[in-house]
C-alpha positions in Angstrom: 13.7 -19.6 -12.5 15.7 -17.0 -14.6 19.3 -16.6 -14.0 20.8 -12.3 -13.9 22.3 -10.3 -16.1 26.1 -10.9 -17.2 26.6 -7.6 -14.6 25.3 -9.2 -11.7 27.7 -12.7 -12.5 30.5 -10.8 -13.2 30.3 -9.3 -9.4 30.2 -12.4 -8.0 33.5 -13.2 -6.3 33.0 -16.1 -4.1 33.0 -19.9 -5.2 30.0 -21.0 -7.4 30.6 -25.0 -6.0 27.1 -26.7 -4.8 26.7 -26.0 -1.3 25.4 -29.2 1.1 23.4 -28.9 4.1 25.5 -31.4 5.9 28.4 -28.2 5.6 25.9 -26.0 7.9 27.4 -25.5 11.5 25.3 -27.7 13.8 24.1 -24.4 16.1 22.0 -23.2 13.3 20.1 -26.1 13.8 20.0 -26.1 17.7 18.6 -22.5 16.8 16.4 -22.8 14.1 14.5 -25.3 16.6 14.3 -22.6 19.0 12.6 -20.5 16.8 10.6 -22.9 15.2 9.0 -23.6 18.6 8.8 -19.4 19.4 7.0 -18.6 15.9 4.5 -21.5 16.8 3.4 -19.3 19.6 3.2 -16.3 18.1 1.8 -17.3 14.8 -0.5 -19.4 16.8 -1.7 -16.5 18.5 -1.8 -14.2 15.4 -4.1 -17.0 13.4 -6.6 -17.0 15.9 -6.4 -13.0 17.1 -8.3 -11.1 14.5 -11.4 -13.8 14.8 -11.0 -13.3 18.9 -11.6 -9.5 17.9 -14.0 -10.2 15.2 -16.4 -12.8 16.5 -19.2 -12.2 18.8 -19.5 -12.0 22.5 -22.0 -14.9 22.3 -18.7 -17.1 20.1 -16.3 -16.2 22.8 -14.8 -13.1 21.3 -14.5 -9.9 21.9 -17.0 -8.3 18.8 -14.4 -4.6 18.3 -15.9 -4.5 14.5 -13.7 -5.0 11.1 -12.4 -1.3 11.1 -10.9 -1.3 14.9 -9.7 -5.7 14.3 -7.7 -4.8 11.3 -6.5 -1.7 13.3 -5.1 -3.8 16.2 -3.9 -6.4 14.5 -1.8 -4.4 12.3 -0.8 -2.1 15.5 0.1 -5.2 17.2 2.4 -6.6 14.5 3.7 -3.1 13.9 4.9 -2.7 17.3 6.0 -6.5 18.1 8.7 -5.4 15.0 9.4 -2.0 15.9 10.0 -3.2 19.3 13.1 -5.2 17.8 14.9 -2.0 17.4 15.4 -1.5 21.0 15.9 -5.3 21.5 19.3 -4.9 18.9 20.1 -2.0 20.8 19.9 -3.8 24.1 21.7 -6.6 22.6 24.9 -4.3 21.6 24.7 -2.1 24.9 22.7 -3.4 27.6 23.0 -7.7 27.9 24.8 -9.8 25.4 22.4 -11.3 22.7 22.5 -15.1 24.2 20.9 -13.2 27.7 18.4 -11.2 25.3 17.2 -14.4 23.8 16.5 -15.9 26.6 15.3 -13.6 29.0 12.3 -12.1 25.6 11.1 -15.7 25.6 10.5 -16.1 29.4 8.5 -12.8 29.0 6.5 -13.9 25.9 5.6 -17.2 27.5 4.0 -14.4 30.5 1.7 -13.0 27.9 0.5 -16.1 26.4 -0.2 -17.2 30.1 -2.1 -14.0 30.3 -4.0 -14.3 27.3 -5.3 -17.8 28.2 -6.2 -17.1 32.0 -7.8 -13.5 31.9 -10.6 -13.0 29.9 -12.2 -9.8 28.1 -10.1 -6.5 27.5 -7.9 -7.0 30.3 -6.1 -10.1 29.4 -5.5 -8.9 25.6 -3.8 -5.5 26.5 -2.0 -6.9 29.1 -0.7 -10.0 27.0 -0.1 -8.0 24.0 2.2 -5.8 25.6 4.2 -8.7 27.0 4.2 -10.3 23.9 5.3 -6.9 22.1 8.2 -6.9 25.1 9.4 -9.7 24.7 9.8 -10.6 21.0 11.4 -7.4 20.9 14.4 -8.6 22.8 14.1 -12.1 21.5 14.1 -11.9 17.4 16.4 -9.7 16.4 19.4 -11.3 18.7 18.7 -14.8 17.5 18.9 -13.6 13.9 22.9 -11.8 15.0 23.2 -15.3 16.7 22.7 -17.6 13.4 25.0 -14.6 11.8 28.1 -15.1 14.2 27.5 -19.1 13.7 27.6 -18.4 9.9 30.5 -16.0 10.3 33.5 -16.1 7.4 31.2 -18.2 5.1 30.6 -17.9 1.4 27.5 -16.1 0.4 25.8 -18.8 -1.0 26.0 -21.0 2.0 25.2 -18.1 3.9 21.7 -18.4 1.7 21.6 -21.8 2.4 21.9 -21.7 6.1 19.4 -18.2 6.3 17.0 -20.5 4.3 17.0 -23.5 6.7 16.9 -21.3 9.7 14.0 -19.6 7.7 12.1 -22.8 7.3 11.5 -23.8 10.6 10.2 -20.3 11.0 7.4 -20.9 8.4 7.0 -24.6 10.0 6.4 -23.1 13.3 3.9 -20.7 11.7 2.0 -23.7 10.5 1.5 -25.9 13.5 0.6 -23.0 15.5 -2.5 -21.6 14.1 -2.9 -25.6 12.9 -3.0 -26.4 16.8 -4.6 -23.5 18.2 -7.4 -23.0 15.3 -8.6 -26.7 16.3 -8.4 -25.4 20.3 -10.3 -22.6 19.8 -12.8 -24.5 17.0 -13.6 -27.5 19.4 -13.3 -25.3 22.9 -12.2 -21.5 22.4 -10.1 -18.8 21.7 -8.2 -19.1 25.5 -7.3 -22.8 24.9 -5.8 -21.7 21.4 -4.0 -19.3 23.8 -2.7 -21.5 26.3 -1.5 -23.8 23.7 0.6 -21.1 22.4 2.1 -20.7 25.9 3.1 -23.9 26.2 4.7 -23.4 22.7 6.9 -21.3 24.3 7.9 -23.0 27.3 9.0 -25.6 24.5 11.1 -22.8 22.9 12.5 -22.1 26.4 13.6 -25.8 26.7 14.8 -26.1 23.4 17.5 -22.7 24.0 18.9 -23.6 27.1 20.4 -27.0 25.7 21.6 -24.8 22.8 22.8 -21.9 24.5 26.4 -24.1 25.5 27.2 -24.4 21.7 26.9 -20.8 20.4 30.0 -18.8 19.3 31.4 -16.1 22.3 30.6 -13.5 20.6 26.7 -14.4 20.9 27.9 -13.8 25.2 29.6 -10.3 24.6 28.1 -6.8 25.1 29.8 -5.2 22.8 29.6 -1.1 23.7 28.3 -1.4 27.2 26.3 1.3 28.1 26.9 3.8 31.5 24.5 2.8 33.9 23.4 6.5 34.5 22.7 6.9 31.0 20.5 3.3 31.0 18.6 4.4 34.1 17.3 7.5 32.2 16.5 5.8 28.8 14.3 3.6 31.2 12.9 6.8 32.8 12.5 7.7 29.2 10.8 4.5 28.4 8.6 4.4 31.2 7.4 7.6 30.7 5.9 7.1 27.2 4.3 3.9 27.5 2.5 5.8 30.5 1.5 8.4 28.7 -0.1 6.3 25.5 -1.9 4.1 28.3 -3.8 7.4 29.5 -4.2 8.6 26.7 -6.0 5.1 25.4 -7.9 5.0 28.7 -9.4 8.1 28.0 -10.6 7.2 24.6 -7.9 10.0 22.9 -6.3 6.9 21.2 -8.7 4.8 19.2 -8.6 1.2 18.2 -9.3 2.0 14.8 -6.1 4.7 15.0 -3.3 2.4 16.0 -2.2 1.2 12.9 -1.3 4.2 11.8 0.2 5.7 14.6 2.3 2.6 14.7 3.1 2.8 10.9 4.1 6.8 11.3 6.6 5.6 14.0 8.2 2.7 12.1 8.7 5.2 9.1 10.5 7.4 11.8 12.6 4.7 13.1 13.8 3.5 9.7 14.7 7.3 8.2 16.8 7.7 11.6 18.5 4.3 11.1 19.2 4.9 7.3 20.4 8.8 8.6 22.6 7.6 10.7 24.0 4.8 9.1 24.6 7.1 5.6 26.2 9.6 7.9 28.3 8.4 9.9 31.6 9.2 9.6 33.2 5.8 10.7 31.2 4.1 8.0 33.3 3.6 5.3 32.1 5.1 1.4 31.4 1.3 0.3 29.8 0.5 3.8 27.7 3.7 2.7 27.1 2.4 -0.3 25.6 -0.9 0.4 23.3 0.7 2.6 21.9 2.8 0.1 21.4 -0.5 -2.3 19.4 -1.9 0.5 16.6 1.5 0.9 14.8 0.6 -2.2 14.7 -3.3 -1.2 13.8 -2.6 2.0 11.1 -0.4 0.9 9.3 -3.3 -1.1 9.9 -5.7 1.5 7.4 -3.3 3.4 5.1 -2.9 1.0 5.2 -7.2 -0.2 4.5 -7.8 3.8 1.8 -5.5 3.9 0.2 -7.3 1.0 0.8 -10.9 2.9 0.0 -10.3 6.1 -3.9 -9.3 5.0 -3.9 -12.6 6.0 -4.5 -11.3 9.5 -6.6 -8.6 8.4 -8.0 -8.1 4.8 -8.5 -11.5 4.0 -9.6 -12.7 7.7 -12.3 -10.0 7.1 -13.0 -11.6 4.0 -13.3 -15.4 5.2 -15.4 -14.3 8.3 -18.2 -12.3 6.2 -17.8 -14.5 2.5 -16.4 -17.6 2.9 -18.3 -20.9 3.6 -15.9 -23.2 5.5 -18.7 -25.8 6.3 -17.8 -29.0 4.9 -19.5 -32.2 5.5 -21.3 -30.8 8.5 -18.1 -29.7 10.0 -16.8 -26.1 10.4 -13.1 -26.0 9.4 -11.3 -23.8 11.5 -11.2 -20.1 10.3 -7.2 -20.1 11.6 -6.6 -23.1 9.3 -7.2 -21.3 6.0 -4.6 -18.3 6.8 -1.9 -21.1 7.8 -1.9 -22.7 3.9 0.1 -19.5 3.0 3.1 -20.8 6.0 2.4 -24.0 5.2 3.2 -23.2 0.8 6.4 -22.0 1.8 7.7 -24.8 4.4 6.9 -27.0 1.0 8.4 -23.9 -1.2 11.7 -23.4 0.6 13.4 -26.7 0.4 13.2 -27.0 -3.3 14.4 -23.3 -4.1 17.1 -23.5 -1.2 18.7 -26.5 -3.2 18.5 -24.5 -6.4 20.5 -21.7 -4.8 22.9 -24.4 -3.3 23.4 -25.9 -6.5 24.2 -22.5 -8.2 26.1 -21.1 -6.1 26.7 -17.3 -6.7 25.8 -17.8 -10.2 22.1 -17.7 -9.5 19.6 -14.9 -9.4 21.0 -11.7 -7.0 19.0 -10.6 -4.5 17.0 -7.6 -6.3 16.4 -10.2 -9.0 14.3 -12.1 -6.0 13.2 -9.5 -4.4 11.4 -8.5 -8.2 10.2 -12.2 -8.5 8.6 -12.6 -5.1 6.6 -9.1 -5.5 5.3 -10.2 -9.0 3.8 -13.3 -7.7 2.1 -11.8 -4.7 0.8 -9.2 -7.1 0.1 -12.8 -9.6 -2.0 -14.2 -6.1 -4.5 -11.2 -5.2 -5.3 -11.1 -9.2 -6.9 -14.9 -9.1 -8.5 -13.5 -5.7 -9.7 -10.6 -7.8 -11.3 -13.0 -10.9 -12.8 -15.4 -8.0 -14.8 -12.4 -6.5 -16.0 -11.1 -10.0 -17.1 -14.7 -10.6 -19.0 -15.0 -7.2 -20.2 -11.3 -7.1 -23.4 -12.1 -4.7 -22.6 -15.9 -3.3 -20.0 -17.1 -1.0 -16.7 -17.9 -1.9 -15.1 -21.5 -2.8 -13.0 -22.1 -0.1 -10.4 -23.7 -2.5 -10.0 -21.0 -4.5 -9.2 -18.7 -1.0 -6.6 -21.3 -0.6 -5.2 -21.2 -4.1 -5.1 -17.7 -3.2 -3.2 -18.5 -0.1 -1.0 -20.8 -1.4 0.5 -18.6 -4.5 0.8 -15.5 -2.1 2.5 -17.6 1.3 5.1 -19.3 -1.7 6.6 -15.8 -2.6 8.1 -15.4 0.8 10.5 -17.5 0.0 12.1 -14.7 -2.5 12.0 -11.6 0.2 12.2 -13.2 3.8 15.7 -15.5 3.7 17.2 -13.4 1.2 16.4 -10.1 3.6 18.1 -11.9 6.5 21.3 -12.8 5.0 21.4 -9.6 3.2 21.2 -7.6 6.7 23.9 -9.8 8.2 26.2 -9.6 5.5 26.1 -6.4 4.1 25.8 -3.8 7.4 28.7 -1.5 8.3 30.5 -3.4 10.9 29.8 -0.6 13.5 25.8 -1.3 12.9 25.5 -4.9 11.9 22.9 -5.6 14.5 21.0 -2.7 13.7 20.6 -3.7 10.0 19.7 -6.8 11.3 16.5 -4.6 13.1 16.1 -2.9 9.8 15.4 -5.4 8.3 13.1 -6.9 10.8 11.0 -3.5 10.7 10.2 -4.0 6.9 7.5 -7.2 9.2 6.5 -4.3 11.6 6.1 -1.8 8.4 4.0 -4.9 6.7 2.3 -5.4 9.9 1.0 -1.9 10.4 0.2 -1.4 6.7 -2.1 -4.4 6.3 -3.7 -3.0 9.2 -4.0 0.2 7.2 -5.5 -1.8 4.2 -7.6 -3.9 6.1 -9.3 -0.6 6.9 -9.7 1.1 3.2 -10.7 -2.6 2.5 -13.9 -1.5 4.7 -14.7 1.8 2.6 -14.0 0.6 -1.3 -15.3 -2.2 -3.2 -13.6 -5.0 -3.2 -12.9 -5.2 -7.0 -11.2 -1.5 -6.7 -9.1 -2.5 -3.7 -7.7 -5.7 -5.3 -7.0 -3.6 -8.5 -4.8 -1.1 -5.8 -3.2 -4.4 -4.5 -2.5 -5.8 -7.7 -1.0 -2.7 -9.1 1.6 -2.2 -6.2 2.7 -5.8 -6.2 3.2 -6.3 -10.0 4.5 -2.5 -10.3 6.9 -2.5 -7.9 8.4 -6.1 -9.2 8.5 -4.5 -12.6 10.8 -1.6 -11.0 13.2 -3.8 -9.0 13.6 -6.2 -12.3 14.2 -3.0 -14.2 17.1 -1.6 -12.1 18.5 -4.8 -10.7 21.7 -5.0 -12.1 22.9 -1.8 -10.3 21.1 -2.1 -7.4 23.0 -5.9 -7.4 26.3 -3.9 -7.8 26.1 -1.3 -4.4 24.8 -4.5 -2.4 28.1 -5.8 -3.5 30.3 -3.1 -3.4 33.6 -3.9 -1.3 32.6 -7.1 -0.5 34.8 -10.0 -1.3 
């Protein structure tokens, strides 16, 4: 791993000493099992939902067709991201962040419950929605939580810690899909499901022995909002999600049409946060600054989770129509090949978490990872693009999907962590938890996009679709390594 130019070292103001996980505040942990146990849910759910929406009525799913799958799973991630907006909104206005937390999980464990008991139609609208509702007020909060615990720390440690709380993330996202792929292999898609509920019931657990330790600030609403004011924002609210339920019901809305409505929504969202944010007259000309460092990383943190969460869509579409996963007379579970990607960067983190520690602020900046993780994503849909031209006609090797898997799921480790403790630590301080949704919309951008490319993966070839795919992750790697230096510098600027 290259270190940055002499520019990006000579910005670096804080200590460069080794930084030691035993020097992490003991609520990051009490939090990062929290989430560990929430992302087992939801990734459990999101390993096994496109094949629910793929597979047959006779194999226990719901048989929508590839176009209108990739087109709600990429909705659904879209929204469950977008959603998050509102939730950091709530967080600063409407309940204090320890409340939000608590109260989005008790709602996503109601649509995993729904998922699991009501079969057909019914039970996946219903439990998406829930689901959509309730991570919405959950992930952004818990992110501001770990933020306040990290509070007044050194910018490497706050790397450090980001990167821990950012492992049991991924682990979560492995023993989901790992436990509810083998549910829904040996019995079906609504044991998966329930399994996933009683992941969260876990996560529920796990937060209220936590909840005593966190920082006061995690208990404050900071600008409360007037209650006349809230009761018409819920009017508001209320009133739109009844008029996109008609209009769905009536078949003006199609499945294969939600990605991108969702996608034209999250680009909406993120040009009103950045204009608001960049004119505001309370944000201070370096506060300004840093903000506009962060709109080209942001933007390829959109595009690098479009290209990895195919995984859901592209690449499920793949492994349900040209990969063999027989082996020895046994079917491996379809979930279980999209988890090697989480699984790669539980392994990944660890080691390149201790190579930050030990380099302190010395290491590579964040454009500089942000450039490195977008090259080798770009790196792992080229070895999928030589395995397809080697097996033009015939199924794939199923170790060379994983390969695949394993190269692309890695290079999260250079965009995800580093996007967290960028959001916390460089937002104005009047917006802090809204860069923290920011950031989380770059998911719900990636979400909704893969949707998108799931789709066009239906109308080209596959060789000219992995060329597109190859050429926006290596391209856009190339850019942020070219102009890293001053990109490092506004990220930086009035910050001691």
């Amino acid at each position: 791993m290259s270190t940055d130019t002499s520019a990006e070292r000579a910005s670096a103001t804080a200590s460069t000493r080794a930084v030691s996980v035993r020097q992490l505040p003991r609520s990051v942990w009490g939090l990062a099992f929290t989430e560990l146990w929430e992302r087992f849910s939801f990734y459990g759910v999101n390993g096994i939902l496109s094949f629910y929406l793929l597979f047959s009525v006779h194999d226990g799913g719901l048989d929508l067709g590839a176009a209108a799958a990739a087109g709600v799973v990429g909705a659904y991630g879209g929204a469950v991201y977008l959603a998050q907006l509102a939730g950091a909104w709530m967080g600063d206005r409407v309940l204090s962040p320890k409340l939000m937390v608590f109260w989005g999980g008790a709602v996503i464990t109601l649509g995993h419950v729904a998922l699991a008991v009501f079969a057909g139609m019914t039970g996946l609208v219903l439990g998406l929605l829930l689901i959509i509702f309730g991570t919405g007020a959950l992930k952004t909060n818990i992110t501001n939580i770990v933020g306040f615990v990290l509070e007044g720390q050194s910018s490497a440690q706050r790397d450090v810690g980001f990167a821990y709380f950012y492992i049991s993330i991924s682990l979560g996202s492995v023993l989901g899909p790992l436990s509810t792929g083998f549910a829904q292999n040996e019995w079906g898609f609504h044991w998966g499901f329930g399994l996933a509920a009683i992941g969260m019931v876990l996560a529920l657990v796990q937060y209220a022995f936590s909840m005593r330790r966190l920082p006061a600030k995690a208990s404050s609403v900071l600008r409360p909002i007037a209650g006349r004011a809230l009761l018409l924002l819920v009017m508001l609210a209320l009133l739109i999600a009844t008029a996109i339920g008609m209009l769905m019901a009536i078949g003006f809305i199609k499945a294969e049409q939600l990605a991108g409505i969702v996608t034209a929504a999250e680009l909406v969202a993120a040009a009103v946060y950045f204009g608001v944010m960049l004119g505001a007259k309370h944000v201070s000309r370096e506060e300004k600054r840093r903000v506009a460092g962060f709109l080209p990383l942001f933007l390829a943190a959109s595009l690098f989770f479009g290209l990895l969460f195919q995984q859901f869509t592209t690449i499920a579409i793949l492994i349900s129509e040209r990969v063999d996963l027989v082996v020895g007379g046994w079917s491996i579970p379809v979930a279980w090949i999209t988890m090697i990607s989480q699984l790669a960067l539980v392994i990944v983190t660890p080691l390149v978490a201790q190579f930050w520690g030990r380099s302190g602020n010395s290491g590579p900046g964040a454009p500089t990872k942000f450039a490195m993780g977008m090259m080798q994503i770009g790196i792992a849909y080229a070895i999928m693009l030589v395995a397809l031209r080697l097996f033009p006609d015939a199924a794939l090797p199923v170790l060379l999907v994983v390969v695949v898997m394993i190269i692309a799921g890695s290079s999260e480790v250079f965009i995800g962590p580093i996007g967290l403790s960028l959001a916390t630590r460089i937002g104005p301080s009047a917006y802090r938890s809204h860069m923290v949704g920011l950031n989380f919309l770059t998911l719900g951008l990636g979400s909704s996009l893969s949707g998108l490319l799931g789709q066009l993966f239906t109308v080209m070839s596959e060789p000219s679709y992995f060329l597109v795919i190859i050429g926006l992750g290596v391209g856009t790697g190339i850019l942020l390594w070219l102009f890293r230096a001053p990109l490092h510098r506004a990220l930086n600027a009035g910050l001691a």
